[in-house]
C-alpha positions in Angstrom: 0.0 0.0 0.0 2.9 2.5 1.1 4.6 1.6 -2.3 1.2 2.4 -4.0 1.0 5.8 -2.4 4.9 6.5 -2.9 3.9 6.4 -6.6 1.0 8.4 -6.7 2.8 10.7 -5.0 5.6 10.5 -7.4 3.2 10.3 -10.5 1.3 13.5 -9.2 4.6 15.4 -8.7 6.1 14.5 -12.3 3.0 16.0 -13.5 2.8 18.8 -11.5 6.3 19.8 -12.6 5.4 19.1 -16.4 2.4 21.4 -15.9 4.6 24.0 -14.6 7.2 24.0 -17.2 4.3 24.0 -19.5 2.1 27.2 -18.1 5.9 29.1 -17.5 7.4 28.8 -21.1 8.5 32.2 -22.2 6.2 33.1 -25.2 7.5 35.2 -28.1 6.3 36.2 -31.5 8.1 35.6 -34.4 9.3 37.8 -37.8 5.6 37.2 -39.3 4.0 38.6 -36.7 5.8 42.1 -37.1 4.0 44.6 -39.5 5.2 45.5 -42.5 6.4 49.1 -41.5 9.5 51.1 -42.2 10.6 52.5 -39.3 10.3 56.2 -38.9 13.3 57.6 -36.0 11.4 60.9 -35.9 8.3 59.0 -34.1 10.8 56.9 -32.8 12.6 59.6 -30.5 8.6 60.9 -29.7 8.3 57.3 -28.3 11.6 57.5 -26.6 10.4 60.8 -24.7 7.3 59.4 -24.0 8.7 56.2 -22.3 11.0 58.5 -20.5 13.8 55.5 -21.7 16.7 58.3 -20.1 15.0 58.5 -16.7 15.9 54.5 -16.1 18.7 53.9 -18.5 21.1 57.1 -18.3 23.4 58.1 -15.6 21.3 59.4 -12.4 21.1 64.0 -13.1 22.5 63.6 -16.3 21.2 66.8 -18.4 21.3 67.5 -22.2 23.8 64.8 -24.6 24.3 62.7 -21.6 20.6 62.1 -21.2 21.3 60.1 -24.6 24.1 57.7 -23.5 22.1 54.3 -22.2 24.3 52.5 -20.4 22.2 51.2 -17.6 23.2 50.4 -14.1 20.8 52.3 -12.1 19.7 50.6 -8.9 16.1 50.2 -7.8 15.6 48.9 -4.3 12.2 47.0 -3.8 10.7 44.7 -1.4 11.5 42.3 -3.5 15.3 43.1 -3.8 17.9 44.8 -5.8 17.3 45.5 -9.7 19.9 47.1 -11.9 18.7 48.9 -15.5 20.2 47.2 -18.6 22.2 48.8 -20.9 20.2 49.8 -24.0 22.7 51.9 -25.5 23.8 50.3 -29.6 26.8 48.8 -28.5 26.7 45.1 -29.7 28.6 43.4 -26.8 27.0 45.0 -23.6 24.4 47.0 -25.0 21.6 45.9 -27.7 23.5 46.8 -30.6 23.2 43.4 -31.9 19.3 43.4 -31.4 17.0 43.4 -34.3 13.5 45.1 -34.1 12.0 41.7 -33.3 14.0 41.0 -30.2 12.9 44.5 -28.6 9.5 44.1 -29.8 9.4 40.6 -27.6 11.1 42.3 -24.6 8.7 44.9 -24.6 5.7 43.3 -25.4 6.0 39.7 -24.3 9.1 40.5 -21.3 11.2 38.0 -22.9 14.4 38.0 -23.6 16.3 37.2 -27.3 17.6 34.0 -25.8 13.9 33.0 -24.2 14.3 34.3 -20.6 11.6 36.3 -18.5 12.4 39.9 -17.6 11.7 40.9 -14.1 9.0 43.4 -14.1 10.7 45.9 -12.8 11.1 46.4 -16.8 7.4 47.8 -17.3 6.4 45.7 -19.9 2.9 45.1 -18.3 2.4 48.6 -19.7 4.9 48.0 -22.9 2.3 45.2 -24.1 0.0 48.1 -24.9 2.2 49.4 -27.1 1.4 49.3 -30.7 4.2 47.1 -32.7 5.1 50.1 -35.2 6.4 52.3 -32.2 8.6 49.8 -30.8 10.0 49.1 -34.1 10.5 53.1 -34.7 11.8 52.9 -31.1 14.5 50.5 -32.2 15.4 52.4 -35.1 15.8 55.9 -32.8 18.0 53.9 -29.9 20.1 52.7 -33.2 20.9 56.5 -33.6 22.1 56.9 -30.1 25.9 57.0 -28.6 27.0 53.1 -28.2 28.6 53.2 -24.4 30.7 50.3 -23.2 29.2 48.8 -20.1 28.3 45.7 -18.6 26.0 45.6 -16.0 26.2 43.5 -13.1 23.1 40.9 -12.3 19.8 41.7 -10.1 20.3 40.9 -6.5 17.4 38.8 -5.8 16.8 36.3 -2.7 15.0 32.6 -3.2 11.8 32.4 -4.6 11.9 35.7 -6.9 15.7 34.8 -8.6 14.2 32.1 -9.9 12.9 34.0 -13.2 10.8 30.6 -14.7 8.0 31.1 -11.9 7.6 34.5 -13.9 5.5 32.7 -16.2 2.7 32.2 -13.9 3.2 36.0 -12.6 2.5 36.7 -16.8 -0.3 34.7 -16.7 -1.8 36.8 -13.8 -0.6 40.0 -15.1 0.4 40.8 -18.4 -2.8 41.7 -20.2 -2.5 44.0 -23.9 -5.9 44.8 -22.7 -6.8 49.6 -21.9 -6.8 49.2 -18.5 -9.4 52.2 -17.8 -13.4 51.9 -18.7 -13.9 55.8 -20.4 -17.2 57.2 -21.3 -18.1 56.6 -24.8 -18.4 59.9 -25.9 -14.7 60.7 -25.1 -12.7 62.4 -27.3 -10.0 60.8 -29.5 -7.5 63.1 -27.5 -8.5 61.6 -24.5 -8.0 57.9 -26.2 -4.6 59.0 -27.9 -3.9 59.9 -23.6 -4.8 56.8 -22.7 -2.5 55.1 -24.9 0.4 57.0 -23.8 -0.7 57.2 -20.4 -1.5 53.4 -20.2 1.7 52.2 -23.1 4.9 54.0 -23.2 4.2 56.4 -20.5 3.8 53.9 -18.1 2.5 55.9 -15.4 0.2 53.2 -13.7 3.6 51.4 -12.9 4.3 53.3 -10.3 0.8 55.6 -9.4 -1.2 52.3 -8.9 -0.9 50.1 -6.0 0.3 46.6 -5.9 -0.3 43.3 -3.7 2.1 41.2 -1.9 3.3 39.5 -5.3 3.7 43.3 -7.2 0.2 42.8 -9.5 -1.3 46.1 -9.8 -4.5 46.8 -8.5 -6.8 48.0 -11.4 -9.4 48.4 -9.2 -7.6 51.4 -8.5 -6.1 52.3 -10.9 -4.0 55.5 -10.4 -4.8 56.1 -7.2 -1.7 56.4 -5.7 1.0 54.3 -4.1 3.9 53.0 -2.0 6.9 54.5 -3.5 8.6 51.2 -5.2 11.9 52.5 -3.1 10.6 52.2 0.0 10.7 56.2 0.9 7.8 58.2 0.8 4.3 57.6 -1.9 3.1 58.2 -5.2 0.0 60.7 -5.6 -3.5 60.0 -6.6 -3.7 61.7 -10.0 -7.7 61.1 -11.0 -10.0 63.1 -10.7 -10.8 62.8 -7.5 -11.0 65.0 -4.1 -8.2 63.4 -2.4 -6.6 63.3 -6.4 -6.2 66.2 -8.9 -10.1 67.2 -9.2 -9.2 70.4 -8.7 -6.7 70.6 -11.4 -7.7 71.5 -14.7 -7.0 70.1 -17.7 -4.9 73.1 -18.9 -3.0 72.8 -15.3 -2.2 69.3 -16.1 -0.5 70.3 -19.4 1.2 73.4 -18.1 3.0 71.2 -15.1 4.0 68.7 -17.5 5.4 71.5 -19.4 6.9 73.6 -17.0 7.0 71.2 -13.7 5.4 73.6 -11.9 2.0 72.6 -10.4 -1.4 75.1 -9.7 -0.2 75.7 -6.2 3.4 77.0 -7.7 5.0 74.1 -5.9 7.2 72.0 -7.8 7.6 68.5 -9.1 9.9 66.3 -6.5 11.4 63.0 -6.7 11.2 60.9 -9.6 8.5 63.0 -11.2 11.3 65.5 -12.1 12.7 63.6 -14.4 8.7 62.3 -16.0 8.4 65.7 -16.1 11.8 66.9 -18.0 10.3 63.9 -20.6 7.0 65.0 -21.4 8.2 68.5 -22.2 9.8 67.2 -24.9 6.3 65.9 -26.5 4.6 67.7 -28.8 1.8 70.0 -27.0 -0.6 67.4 -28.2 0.5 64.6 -27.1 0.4 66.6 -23.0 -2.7 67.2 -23.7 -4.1 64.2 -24.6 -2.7 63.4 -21.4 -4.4 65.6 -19.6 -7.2 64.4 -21.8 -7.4 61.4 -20.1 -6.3 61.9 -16.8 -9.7 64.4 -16.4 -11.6 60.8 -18.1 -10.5 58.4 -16.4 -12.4 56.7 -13.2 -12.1 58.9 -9.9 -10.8 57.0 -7.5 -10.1 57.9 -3.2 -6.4 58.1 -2.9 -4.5 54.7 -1.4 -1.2 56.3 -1.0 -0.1 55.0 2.6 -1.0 58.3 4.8 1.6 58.7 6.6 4.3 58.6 4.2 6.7 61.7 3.4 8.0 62.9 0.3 6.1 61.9 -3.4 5.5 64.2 -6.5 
C-alpha cells in the first residue's frame, strides 16, 4: 500500500512539474508577426520621450547629450530586492546593438528575452504590451541612432523564490494583459484615447501611481490612485480626478505642469517626477494634452497612497 501511495505521489509530482514547465514557457512572436512598417526615428525619439527611456537607463542627473548615453546600471531597491537597469545603449557586446526590431519588440511586449528568458517586471512591460508594434520598431530604429557606451552591468540581487525567473510565467499569466486598462465614457474624445494610450503604453504611469499586492500585481481596481513608492521612501500621488486626487486641477493645469513642472499651487515636481516631467516637455503639445485628456476621463478613485508617508510628486 505504502509503495502504492509513494507512486502516486511520485506520478502527481512528475505531473505537477510538467504542468509547470508548460504554463511558465517564455512566449514570443516571431518575424511574421511584425507589421510590414518602415521605421520612422522621428516617431521613434517621440516614443523615446514618452517612455521617459533616459529617466531609467542614463546616468542618475545627467542633463542635455548625456541624457542620450544608455548605459544602464541604475539601482532600484524594492521589497523584492535589488534590480539594476540594462544597458540599452547600440553597443553590440554590452548594449543591444546586436538586437533586431524583433527581439525588442518581444522584450517589450511579451518581457522576454532574445535567448527565451523572463524579464523581471521591474522592466514595465505590463504597460509596454499596450504598445502598438510600429512604435517599438520606430523605437529600435531611434536607440540605433544613439551613442553606443561600453558597459556591462552587473546581475539583479534577488533572494530565493523571486531569482528564480521561470515562476515568472505564472506571474504573466496573472498580469500581463494588452488589454486599456481604464473603462472611459463613450463619448470621449479621441484626445482623450490618444492619452490613454500614452498614459496606459509607453508612459507607463500606472507602474508606479497604482498600487500593488504582496506579489507586485497592480491593482486595477484602483487604478492611479496612488501608491507605495517602489523605493521604500515616501508615496506616489492620486492623480484622478478625485478630491483626495487632482479634481481640482484642470485640464490646462495638467499640461502646463507637465510642461513647465510647476504645479497650480506653484510648488514644484519632486522625486522621480522631475525627471517624467523633463520627458513630457519634450512631446509635442498634443501629445500633453491628450494626457491631460485622459487623466480628467478616467475613473475617480479615493487616494491609497499610505498616509503617513513623506515625500512623493
Amino acid at each position: 500500500m505504502l509503495r502504492k501511495l509513494g507512486a502516486a505521489a511520485l506520478a502527481l509530482g512528475a505531473v505537477g512539474a510538467a504542468g509547470f514547465w508548460v504554463l511558465t514557457t517564455p512566449q514570443q512572436l516571431q518575424a511574421a508577426d511584425l507589421p510590414d512598417h518602415q521605421p520612422d526615428i522621428v516617431n521613434g525619439e517621440r516614443i523615446f520621450h514618452a517612455g521617459g527611456c533616459s529617466s531609467c537607463h542614463a546616468a542618475p542627473g545627467s542633463k542635455g547629450e548625456d541624457k542620450l548615453k544608455l548605459a544602464g546600471g541604475l539601482e532600484l531597491a524594492t521589497p523584492f530586492g535589488t534590480f539594476r537597469s540594462p544597458n540599452i545603449s547600440p553597443d553590440e557586446t554590452t548594449g543591444i546593438g546586436g538586437w533586431s526590431a524583433l527581439d525588442l519588440v518581444n522584450a517589450m511586449q511579451r518581457g522576454t528575452s532574445p535567448d527565451g528568458r523572463h524579464y523581471y517586471p521591474a522592466f514595465p512591460y505590463t504597460s509596454y504590451a499596450r504598445m502598438k508594434t510600429e512604435d517599438i520598431i520606430d523605437l529600435k530604429a531611434y536607440l540605433d541612432t544613439l551613442p553606443a557606451v561600453s558597459n556591462e552591468v552587473g546581475p539583479h540581487l534577488l533572494g530565493f523564490p523571486f531569482n528564480v525567473r521561470r515562476g515568472l510565467g505564472l506571474w504573466k499569466t496573472l498580469y500581463l494583459d494588452p488589454a486599456p486598462v481604464a473603462s472611459l465614457p463613450a463619448d470621449v474624445t479621441e484626445a482623450a484615447r490618444r492619452g490613454q494610450y500614452l498614459v496606459e503604453g509607453p508612459g507607463h504611469c500606472g507602474e508606479c501611481h497604482t498600487p500593488r499586492n504582496p506579489i507586485g500585481g497592480p491593482d486595477k481596481a484602483n487604478w492611479l490612485a496612488g501608491a507605495a513608492n517602489p523605493e521604500g521612501k515616501g508615496s506616489i500621488p492620486n492623480i484622478t480626478p478625485h478630491q483626495e486626487g487632482i479634481a481640482s486641477w484642470t485640464a490646462e493645469d495638467i499640461v502646463n505642469a507637465l510642461e513647465t513642472g510647476f504645479k497650480p499651487d506653484y510648488d514644484s515636481f519632486g522625486g522621480s517626477m522631475v525627471a517624467v516631467q523633463e520627458n513630457m516637455a519634450a512631446l509635442p503639445a498634443e501629445d500633453r494634452a491628450a494626457i491631460a485628456a485622459y487623466l480628467k476621463a478616467v475613473p475617480a478613485h479615493p487616494s491609497t497612497a499610505p498616509k503617513n508617508a513623506e515625500g512623493g510628486s
